[in-house]
C-alpha positions in Angstrom: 1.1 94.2 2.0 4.2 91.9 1.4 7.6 93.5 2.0 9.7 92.5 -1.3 12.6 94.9 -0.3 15.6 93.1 0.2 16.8 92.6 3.7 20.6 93.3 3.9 22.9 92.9 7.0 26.0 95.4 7.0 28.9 94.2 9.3 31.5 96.9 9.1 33.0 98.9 12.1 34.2 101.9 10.1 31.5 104.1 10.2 32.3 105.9 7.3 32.5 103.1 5.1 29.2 101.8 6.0 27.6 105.3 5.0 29.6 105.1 1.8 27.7 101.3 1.3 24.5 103.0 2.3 24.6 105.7 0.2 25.7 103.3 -2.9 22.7 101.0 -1.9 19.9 103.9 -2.2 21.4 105.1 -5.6 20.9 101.9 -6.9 17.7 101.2 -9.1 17.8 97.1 -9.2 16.2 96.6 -6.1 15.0 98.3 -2.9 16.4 97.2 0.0 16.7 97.4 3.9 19.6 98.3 5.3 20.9 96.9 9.1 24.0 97.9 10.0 26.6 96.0 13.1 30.2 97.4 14.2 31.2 93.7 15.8 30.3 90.1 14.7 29.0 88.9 18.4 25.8 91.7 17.3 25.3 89.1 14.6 23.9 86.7 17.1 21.5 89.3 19.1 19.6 90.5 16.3 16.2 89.8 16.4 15.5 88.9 12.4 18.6 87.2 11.8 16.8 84.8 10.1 14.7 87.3 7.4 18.3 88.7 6.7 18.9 87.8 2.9 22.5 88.9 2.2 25.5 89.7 4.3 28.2 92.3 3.4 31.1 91.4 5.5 34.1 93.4 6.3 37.7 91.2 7.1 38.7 93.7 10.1 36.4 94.0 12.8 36.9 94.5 16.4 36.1 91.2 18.0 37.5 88.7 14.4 39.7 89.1 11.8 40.3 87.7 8.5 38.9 84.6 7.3 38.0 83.1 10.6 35.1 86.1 10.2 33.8 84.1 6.7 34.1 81.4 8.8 32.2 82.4 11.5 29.6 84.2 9.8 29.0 81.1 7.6 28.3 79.4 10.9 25.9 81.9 12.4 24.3 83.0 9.4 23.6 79.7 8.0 22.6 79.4 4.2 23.0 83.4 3.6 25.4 84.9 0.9 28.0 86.8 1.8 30.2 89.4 -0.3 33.1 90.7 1.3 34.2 93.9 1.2 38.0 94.4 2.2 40.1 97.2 1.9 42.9 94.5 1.4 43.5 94.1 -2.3 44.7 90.1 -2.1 43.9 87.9 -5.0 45.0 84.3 -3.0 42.9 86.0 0.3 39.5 86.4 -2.2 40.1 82.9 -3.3 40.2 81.5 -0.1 37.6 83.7 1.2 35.4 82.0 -1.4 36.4 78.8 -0.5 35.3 79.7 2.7 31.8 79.9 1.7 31.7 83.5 0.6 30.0 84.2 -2.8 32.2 87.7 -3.5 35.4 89.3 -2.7 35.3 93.4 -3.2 37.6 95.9 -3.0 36.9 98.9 -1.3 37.6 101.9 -3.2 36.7 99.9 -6.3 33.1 99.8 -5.8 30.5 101.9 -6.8 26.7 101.8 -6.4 26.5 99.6 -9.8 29.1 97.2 -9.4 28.0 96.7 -5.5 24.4 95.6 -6.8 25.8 93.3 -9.5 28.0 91.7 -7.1 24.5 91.5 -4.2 22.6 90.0 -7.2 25.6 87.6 -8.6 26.2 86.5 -5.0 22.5 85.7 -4.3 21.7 84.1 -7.8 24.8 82.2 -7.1 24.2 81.0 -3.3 20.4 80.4 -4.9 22.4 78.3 -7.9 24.8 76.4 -4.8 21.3 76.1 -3.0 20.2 74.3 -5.6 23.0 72.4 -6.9 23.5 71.1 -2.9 20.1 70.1 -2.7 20.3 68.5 -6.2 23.5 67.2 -5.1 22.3 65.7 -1.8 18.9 64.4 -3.4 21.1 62.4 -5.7 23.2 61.7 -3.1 20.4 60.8 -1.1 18.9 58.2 -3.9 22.1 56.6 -5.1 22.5 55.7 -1.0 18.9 54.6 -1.4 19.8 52.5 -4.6 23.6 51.4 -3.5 21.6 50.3 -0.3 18.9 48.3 -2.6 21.4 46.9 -5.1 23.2 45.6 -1.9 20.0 43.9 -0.7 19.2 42.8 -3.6 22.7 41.3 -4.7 22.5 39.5 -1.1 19.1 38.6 -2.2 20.7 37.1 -5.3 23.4 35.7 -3.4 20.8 33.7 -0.9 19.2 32.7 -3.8 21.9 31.3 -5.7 23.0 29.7 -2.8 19.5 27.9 -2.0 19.3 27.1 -5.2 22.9 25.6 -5.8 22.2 23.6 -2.3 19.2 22.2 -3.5 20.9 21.3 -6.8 23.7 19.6 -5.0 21.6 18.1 -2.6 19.1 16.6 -4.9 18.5 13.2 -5.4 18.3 13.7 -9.0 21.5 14.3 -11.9 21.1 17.9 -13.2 22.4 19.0 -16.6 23.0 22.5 -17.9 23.6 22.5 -21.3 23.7 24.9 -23.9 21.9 25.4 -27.2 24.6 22.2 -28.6 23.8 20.2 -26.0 27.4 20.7 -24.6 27.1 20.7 -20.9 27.5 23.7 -18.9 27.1 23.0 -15.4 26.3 19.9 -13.5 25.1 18.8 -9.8 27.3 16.2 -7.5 24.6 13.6 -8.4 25.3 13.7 -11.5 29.1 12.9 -11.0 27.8 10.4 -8.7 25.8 8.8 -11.3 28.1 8.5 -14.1 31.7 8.6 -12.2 33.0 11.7 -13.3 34.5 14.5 -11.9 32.7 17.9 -12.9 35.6 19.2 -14.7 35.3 15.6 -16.9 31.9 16.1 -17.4 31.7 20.0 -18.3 33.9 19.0 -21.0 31.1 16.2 -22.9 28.3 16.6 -25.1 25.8 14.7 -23.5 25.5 12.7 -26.8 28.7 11.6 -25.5 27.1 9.6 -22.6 24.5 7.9 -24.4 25.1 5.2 -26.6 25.5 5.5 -30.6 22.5 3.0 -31.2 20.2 4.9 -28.8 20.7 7.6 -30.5 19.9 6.3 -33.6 16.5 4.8 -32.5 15.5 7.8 -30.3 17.4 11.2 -31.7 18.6 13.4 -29.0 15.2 16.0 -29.1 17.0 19.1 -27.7 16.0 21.3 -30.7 12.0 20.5 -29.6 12.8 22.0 -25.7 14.8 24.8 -27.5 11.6 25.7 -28.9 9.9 25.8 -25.9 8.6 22.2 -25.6 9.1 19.8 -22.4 10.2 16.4 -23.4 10.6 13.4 -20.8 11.9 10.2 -22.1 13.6 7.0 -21.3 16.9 6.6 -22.0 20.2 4.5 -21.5 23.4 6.7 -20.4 26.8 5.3 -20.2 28.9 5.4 -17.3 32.7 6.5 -17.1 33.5 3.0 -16.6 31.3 1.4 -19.8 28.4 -0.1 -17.8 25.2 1.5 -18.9 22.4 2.9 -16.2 18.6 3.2 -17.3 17.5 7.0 -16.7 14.5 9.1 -17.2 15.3 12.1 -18.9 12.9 15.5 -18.2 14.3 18.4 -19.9 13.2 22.2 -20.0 14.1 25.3 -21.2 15.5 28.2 -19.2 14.8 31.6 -18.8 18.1 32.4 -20.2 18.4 30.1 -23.0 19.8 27.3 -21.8 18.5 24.1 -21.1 18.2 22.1 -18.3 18.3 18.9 -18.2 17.3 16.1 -14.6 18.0 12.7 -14.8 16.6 10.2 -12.8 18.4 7.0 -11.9 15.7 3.9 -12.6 18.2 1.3 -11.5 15.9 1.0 -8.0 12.5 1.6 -9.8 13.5 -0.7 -12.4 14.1 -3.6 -9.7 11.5 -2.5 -7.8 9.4 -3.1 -11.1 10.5 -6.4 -11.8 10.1 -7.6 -8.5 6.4 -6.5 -8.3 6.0 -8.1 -12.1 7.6 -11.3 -10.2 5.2 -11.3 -7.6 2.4 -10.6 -9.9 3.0 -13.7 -11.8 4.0 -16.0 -8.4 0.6 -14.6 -7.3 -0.8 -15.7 -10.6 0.4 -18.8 -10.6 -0.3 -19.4 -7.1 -3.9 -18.3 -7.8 -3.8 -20.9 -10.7 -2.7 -23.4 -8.6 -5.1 -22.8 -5.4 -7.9 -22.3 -8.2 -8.9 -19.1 -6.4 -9.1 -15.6 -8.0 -9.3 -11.9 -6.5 -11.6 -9.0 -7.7 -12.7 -5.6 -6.6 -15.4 -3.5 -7.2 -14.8 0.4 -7.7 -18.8 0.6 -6.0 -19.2 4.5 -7.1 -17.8 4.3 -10.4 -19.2 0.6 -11.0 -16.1 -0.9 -12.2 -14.8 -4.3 -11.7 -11.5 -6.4 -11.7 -11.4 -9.6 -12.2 -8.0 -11.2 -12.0 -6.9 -14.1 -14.5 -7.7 -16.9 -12.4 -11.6 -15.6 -12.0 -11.6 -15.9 -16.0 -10.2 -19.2 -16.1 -12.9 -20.6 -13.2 -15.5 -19.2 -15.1 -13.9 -20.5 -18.6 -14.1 -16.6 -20.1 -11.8 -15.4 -21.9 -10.6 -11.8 -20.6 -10.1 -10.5 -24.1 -13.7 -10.7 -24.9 -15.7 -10.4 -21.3 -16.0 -7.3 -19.6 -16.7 -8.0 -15.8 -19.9 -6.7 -14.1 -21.8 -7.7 -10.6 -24.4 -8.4 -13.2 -23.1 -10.7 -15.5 -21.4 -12.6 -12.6 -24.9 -13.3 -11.5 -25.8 -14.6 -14.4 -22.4 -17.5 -13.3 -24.5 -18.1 -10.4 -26.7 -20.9 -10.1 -30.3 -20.3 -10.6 -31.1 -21.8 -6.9 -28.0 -20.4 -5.2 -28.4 -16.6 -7.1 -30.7 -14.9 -4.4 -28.2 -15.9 -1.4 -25.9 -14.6 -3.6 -27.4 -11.0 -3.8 -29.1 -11.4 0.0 -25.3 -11.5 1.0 -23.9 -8.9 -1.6 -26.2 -6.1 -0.4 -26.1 -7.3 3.9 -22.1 -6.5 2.7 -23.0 -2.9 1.8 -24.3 -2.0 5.0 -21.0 -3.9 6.6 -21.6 -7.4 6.9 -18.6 -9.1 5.7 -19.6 -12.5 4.1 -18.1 -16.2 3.5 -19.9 -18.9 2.0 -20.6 -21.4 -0.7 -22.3 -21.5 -3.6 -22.8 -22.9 -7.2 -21.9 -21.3 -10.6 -22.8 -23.0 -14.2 -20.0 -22.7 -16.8 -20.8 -22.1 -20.1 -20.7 -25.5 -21.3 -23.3 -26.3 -18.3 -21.3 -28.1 -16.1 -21.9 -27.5 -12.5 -18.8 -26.1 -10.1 -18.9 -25.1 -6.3 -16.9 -22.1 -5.2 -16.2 -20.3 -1.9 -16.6 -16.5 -1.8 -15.5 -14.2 0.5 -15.8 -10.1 0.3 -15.7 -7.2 2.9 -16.3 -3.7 2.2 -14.6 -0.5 2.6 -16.6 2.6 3.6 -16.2 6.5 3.5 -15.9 9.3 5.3 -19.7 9.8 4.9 -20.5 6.3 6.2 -21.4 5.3 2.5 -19.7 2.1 0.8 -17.0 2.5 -1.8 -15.3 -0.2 -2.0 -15.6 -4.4 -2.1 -12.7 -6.4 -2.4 -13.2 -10.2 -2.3 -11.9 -14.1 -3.4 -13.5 -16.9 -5.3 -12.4 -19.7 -4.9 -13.0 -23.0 -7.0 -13.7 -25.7 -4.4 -15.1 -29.0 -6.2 -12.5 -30.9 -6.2 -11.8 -29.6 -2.2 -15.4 -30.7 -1.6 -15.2 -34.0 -3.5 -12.7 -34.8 -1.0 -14.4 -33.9 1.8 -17.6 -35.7 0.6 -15.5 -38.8 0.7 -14.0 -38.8 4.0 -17.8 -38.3 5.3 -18.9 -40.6 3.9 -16.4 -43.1 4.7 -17.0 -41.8 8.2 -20.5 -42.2 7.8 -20.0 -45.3 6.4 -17.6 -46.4 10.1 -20.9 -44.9 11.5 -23.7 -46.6 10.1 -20.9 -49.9 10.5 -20.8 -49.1 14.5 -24.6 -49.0 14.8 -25.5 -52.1 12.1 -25.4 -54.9 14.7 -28.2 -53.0 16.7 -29.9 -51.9 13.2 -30.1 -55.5 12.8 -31.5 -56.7 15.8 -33.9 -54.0 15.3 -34.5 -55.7 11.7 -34.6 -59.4 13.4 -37.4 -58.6 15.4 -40.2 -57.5 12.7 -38.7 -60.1 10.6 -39.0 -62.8 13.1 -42.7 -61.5 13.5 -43.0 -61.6 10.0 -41.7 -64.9 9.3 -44.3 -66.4 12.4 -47.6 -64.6 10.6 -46.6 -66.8 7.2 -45.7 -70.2 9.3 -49.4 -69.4 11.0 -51.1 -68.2 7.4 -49.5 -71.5 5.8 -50.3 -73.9 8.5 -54.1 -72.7 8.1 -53.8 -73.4 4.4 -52.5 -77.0 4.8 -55.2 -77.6 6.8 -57.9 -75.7 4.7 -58.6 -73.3 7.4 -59.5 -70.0 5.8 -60.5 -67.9 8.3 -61.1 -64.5 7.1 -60.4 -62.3 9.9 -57.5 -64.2 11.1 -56.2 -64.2 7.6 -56.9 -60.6 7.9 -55.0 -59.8 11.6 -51.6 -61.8 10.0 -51.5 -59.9 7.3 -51.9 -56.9 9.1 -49.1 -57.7 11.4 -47.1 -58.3 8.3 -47.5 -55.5 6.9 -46.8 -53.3 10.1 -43.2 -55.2 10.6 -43.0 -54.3 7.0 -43.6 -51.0 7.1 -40.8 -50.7 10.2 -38.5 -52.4 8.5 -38.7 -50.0 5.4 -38.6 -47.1 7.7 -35.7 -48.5 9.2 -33.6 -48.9 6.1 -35.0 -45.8 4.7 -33.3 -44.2 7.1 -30.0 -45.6 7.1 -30.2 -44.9 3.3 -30.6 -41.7 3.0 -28.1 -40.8 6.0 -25.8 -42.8 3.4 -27.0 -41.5 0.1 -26.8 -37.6 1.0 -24.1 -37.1 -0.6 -24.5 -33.5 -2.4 -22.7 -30.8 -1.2 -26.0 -28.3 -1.9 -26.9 -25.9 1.5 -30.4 -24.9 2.0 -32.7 -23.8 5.0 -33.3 -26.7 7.0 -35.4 -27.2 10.1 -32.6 -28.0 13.2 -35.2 -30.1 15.1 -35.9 -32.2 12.3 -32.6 -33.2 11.9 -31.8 -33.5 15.3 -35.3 -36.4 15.2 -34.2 -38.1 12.4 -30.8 -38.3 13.8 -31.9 -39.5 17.0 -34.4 -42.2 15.2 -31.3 -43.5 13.3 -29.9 -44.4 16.8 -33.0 -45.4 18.4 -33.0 -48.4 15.6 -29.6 -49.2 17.6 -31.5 -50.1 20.5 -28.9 -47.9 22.6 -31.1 -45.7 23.8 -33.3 -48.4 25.9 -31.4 -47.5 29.2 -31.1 -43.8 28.4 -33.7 -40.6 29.3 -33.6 -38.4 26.8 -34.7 -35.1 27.5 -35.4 -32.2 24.7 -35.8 -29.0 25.0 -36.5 -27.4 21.6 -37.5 -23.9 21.1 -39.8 -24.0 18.5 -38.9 -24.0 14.5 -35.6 -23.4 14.4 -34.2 -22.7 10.7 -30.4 -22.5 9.7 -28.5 -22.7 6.4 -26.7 -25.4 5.8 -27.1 -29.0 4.4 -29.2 -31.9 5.8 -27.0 -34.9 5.3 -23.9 -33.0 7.2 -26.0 -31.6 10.1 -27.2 -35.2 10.6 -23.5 -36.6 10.6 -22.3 -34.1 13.4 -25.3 -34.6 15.5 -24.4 -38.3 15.3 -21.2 -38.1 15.5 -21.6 -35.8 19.0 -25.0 -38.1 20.1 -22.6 -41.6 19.7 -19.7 -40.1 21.6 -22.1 -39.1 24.3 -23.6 -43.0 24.6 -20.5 -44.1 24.4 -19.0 -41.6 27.7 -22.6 -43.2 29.4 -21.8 -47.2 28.6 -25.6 -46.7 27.2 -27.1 -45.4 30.0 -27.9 -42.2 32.5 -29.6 -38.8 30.8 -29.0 -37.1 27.6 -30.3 -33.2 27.0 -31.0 -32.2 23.9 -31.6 -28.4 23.3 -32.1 -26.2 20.7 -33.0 -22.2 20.8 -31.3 -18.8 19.2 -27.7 -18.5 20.5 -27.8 -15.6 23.4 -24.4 -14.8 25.6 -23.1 -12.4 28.5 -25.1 -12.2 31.6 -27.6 -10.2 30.7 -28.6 -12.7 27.6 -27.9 -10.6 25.4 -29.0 -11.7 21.8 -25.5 -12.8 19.9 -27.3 -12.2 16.3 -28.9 -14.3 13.7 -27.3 -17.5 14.9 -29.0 -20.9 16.4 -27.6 -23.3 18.7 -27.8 -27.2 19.7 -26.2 -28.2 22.9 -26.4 -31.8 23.3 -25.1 -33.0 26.8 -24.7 -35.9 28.7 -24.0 -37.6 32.7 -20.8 -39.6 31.3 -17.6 -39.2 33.3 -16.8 -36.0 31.3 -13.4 -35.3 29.4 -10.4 -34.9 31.4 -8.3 -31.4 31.1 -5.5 -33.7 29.5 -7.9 -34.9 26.6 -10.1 -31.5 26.7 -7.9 -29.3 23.9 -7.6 -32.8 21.6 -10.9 -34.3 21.0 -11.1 -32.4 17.5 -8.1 -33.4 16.3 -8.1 -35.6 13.6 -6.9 -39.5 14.3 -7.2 -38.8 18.0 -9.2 -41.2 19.5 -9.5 -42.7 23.2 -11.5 -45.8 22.2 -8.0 -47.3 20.2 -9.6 -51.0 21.7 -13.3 -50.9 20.6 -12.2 -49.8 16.8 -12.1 -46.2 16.7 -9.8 -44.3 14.3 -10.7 -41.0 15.6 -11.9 -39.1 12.7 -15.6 -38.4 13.6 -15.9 -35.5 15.8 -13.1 -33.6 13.7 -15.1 -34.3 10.7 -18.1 -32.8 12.7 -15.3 -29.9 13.5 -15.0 -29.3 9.7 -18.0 -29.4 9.0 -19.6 -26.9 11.6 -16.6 -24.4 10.3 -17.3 -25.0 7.0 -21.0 -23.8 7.7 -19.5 -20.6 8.8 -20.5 -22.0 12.3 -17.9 -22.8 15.9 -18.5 -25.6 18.3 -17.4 -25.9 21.5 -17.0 -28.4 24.9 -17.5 -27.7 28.2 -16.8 -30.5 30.8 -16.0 -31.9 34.4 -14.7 -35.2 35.3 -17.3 -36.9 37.2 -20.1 -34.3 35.3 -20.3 -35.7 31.9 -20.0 -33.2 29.1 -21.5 -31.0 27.1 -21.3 -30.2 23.5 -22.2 -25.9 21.9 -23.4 -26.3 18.0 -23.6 -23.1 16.9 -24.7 -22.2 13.1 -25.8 -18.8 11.4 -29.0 -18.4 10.2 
């Protein structure tokens, strides 16, 4: 069973005053108790169940302490027990101290009986139970106001931090910042700010900020602080006004705060501004420029199938932007009916990352007939699939008209260097001719109409007649090509007709001509051109030979590297000759326009630099290899 007697300790060396207390203790009816009785304190610290004890009555007087030291001491070893003393010393300023000492009662002895004794046991335990509680109460709270002092200090450095983070990034922003209040009176302000305007702080605390934007702003655009007051974000464009009366463009973004307030940042748009007007500068320079050099940019959004045109694209096409909306579609309607499928061959080759350059024909509304140069390249993404195409077209038929010009007054110097053997090649059927009528009138004279001799002059006359024709045919149409239209054409055929142009010469008597073609060979390009370079290159190489030694024509599909490894869809022409080859001195210059080594027999110089232009403007390269002593050797190259 539980014990609930209460567990008393008794230190008091007069024996009959501890029978007294015991005697008073059993005729009490209260409580039940157990009594334990010590002479000397030092017992105090040998007992066994010191620590079930639940009230000490001391005595002041004992052997080994005396007087208060013994609260003292018995508040030390008897930790967090009441204690009542019992003293025979009636002392009113000894029982206060004795409390203050940590004792819950002060008794007299002589004064006590059995009832005041257990009032005083139960008034000193309700009372060490009350201090109990008040000390734990007291050092909970203690406890938690550390705790909270200790979190209001955090969290006031916390604040601190903060405030200071945030005040650095104000000052150190790039942009003004405005505090103002709900009358748009400014409140606080950043360094940029007073950097901005050319105040001080204090200056500037002391404005409206209506005061720094000027009176006819404000009457076009109101100041719209009441709409952020109520919670809206406004950003506009505005004009402030510096300390010194110049005026600074700004863009205003304005919020409100948590506590009311607004704030306001400012953006200087001086640099934007500039930076604005210089790109709307180079816009229009590039516009004009574009107008000028008739060529126009686009580029097509691929995955979103949008296009832009810019103005000059318009104006080659003669649209109007206002009323044309650009597609790859109805470009292609631009596009010449015979030109339109190189046109889309090219586009889509470009989507799986061919780049492409060439020329081709559009038709204007009003029908008329313009060449143009296009040139696009396309970007690709992460995927490997095409996004974007970015190009130029250019209007070139002016350019061209040019160029169709000086050809032809090059073929023209051409055709004039090879007439005087053209027409000794002429003189001969001619002379053949004009002996077949002398023989075919004679006859008639004389009445003499044989039939079968009638029959073999005629013949004859029609043969040199027929050479002749093919002769001048020739030279004509080398003349009369004048259109600037590209088309497949057959390499080997124009490298024959070429070479039958100059066999009417009669310069290729004392020359071997050796050819080595490699089958049908088929580039793009035009006819009437092709034939100009090849005779251009084929008269240079007579001309290095003084008309005689070996000339190699070949033709085949352009290989390189050692292994011969296939270059791509390109063909090739090498025409090359036993001459005494180009010195290193002339080597770098034979393509330059007006240079010329044959000053004396009438050369200006132009032709194998046309022939330059020309191969380059086919998209194609050509290139000469030669050692003195060696002759030279000339590398056509042309796409396919």
């Amino acid at each position: 069973m539980t014990d609930n007697r209460l567990k008393i300790l008794l230190i008091e060396d007069n024996p009959a005053d501890a029978l007294l207390v015991k005697e008073m203790l059993a005729e009490t009816r209260s409580f039940s108790c157990e009594l334990t009785h010590v002479d000397r304190f030092e017992k105090c610290g040998t007992l066994p169940d010191r620590e079930r004890v639940d009230i000490v009555l001391l005595d002041l007087t004992l052997p080994d302490v005396q007087g208060l030291e013994t609260v003292v001491k018995t508040c030390d070893i008897m930790a967090g027990k009441p204690i009542v003393v019992m003293s025979g010393i009636e002392d009113e300023d000894l029982a206060i101290k004795a409390l203050q000492e940590g004792a819950q009662d002060y008794l007299v002895k002589g004064q006590v009986d059995s009832d005041l004794l257990a009032r005083s046991i139960r008034y000193a335990m309700e009372r060490k139970l009350s201090e109990d509680s008040l000390w734990k109460a007291y050092t909970e709270l203690e406890r938690r106001v550390q705790e909270r002092t200790a979190e209001l200090v955090e969290a006031n450095q916390v604040i601190r931090e903060s405030e200071k983070k945030y005040r650095m990034l104000v000052e150190q922003a790039s942009d003004g910042i405005f505090i103002l209040d709900e009358d748009a009176c400014i409140r606080d302000v950043n360094s940029t700010a007073c950097k901005m305007l050319g105040y001080l702080p204090e200056e500037l605390l002391k404005l409206n900020i209506r005061d720094i934007i000027p009176d006819e702003d404000l009457s076009e655009v109101p100041l719209r602080h009441r709409e952020v007051l109520a919670g809206e974000k406004v950003v506009i464009e505005r004009r402030f006004r510096r300390k010194n009366g110049t005026f600074i463009s700004v863009e205003v973004s304005a919020a409100k705060l948590e506590d009311g307030r607004l704030q306001t940042i400012v953006r200087d748009l001086t640099e934007r501004k500039k930076a604005e007007e210089a790109i709307r500068r180079s816009e229009a320079s590039l516009a004009e420029a574009q107008r000028i050099a008739h060529i126009g940019n686009w580029d097509w959004d691929i995955q979103n199938n949008e296009l832009y045109w810019s103005d000059e694209i318009y104006r080659i096409l003669g649209l109007d932007p206002k009323h044309f909306r650009p597609d790859f579609g109805a470009f292609l309607s631009f596009v010449h009916p015979e030109d339109r499928e190189l046109v889309k061959r090219v586009v889509n080759e470009a989507l799986y990352g061919r780049p492409y350059s060439i020329d081709h024909r559009i038709v204007l509304p009003d029908n008329t007939v313009r060449l143009v140069h296009e040139e696009a390249d396309v970007t690709f993404g992460e995927s490997g699939e095409p996004v974007r195409m970015i190009g130029t077209i250019q209007d070139i038929t002016r350019k061209k008209e040019r160029e169709i010009q000086l050809i032809m007054s090059e073929r023209l110097a051409a055709l004039g260097q090879i007439s005087s053997g053209i027409a000794h090649e002429i003189n001969n059927p001619l002379a053949a001719i004009a002996a077949c009528a002398e023989g075919l009138l004679n006859r008639i004279k004389k009445g003499r109409f044989e039939k079968e001799i009638f029959r073999n002059y005629l013949d004859i006359i029609t043969q040199e007649v027929s050479r002749c024709k093919g002769i001048t045919t020739s030279m004509l149409s080398f003349v009369r090509e004048t259109t600037y239209q590209k088309k497949d054409i057959d390499i080997n055929y124009v490298l024959d007709k070429t070479m039958e142009l100059i066999g009417f010469q009669g310069r290729l008597k004392s020359v071997s001509v050796l050819k080595k073609y490699d089958g049908p060979l088929i580039a793009y390009g035009s006819e009437g051109e092709m034939r100009q370079v090849f005779l251009a290159v084929v008269l240079n190489a007579l001309d290095a030979m003084e008309n005689k030694g070996s000339l190699t024509l070949e033709t085949g599909v352009y290989k390189s590297g050692p292994e011969g490894e296939t270059r791509g869809s390109s063909v090739f022409v090498r025409i090359s000759d036993t001459g005494e080859g180009i010195s290193a001195e002339y080597a770098g210059r034979i393509f330059d326009s007006f240079f010329t080594t044959k000053s004396e027999k009438g050369g200006i110089g132009l032709g194998l630099s046309i022939a330059n232009k020309i191969i380059k403007d086919h998209n194609g390269s050509i290139f000469v290899t030669s050692e003195r002593g060696k002759g030279a050797s000339f590398l056509i190259v042309l796409p396919v």
